[in-house]
VEXDREN-2710 file (C-alpha; in Angstrom, 1 decimal):
% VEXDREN-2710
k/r/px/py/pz
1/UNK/-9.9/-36.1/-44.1
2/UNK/-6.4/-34.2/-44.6
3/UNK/-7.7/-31.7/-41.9
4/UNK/-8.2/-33.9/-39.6
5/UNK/-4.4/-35.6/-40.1
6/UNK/-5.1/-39.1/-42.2
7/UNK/-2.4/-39.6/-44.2
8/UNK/-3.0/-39.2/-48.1
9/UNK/-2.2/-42.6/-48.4
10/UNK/-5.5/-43.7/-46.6
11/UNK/-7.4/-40.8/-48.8
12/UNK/-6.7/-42.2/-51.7
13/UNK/-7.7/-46.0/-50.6
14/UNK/-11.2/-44.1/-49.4
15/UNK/-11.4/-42.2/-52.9
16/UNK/-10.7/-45.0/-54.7
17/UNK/-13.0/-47.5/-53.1
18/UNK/-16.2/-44.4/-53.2
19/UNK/-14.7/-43.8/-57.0
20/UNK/-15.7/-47.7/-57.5
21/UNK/-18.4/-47.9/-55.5
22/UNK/-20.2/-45.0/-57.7
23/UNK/-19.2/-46.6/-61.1
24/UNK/-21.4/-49.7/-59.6
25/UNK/-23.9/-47.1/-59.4
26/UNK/-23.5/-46.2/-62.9
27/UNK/-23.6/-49.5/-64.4
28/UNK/-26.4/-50.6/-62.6
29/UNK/-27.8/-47.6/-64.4
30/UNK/-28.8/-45.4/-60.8
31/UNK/-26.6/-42.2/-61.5
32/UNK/-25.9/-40.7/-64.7
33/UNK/-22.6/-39.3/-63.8
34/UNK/-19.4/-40.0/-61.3
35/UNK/-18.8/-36.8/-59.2
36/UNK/-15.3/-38.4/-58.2
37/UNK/-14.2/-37.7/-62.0
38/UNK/-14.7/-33.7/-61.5
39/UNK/-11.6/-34.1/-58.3
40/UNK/-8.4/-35.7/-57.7
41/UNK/-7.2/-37.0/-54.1
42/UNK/-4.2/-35.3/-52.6
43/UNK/-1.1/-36.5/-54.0
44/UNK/1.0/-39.2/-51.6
45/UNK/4.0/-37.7/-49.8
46/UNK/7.5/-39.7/-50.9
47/UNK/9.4/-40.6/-47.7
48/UNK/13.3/-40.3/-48.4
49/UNK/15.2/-42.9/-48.4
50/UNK/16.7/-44.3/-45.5
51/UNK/20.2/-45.5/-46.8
52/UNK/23.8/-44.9/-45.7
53/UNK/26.1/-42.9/-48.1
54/UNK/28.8/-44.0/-50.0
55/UNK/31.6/-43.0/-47.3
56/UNK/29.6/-44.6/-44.7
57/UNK/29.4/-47.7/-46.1
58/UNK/33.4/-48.5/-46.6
59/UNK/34.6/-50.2/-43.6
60/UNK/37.3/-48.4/-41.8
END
C-alpha cells in the first residue's frame, strides 16, 4: 500500500483491523497462528508543528 502512496496512517488502520479480524479467527479456533505478529506496519510520519516563534508572536 506505501507503493502505491497511502499514507501510513491508513496502513496502520488496515493492519490493525486484518490484525483483529485474524485473532477472531484464532479464538473461534480456525487458525493456529496470527501472521500479523511476525510484521510491523510502517511507522507514522510526525507533521511539524505549525506555530509562530517567539519573535513573531510579540506585537510590534
Amino acid at each position: 500500500m506505501s507503493e502505491d502512496g497511502h499514507s501510513p496512517k491508513s496502513i496502520s488502520k488496515c493492519f490493525r483491523l486484518l490484525k483483529q479480524a485474524l485473532n477472531y479467527a484464532i479464538a473461534q479456533e480456525l487458525l493456529t497462528k496470527n501472521p500479523c505478529n511476525f510484521c510491523k506496519p510502517p511507522k507514522r510520519v510526525k507533521t511539524p508543528i505549525n506555530s509562530l516563534s517567539r519573535e513573531e508572536r510579540i506585537l510590534p
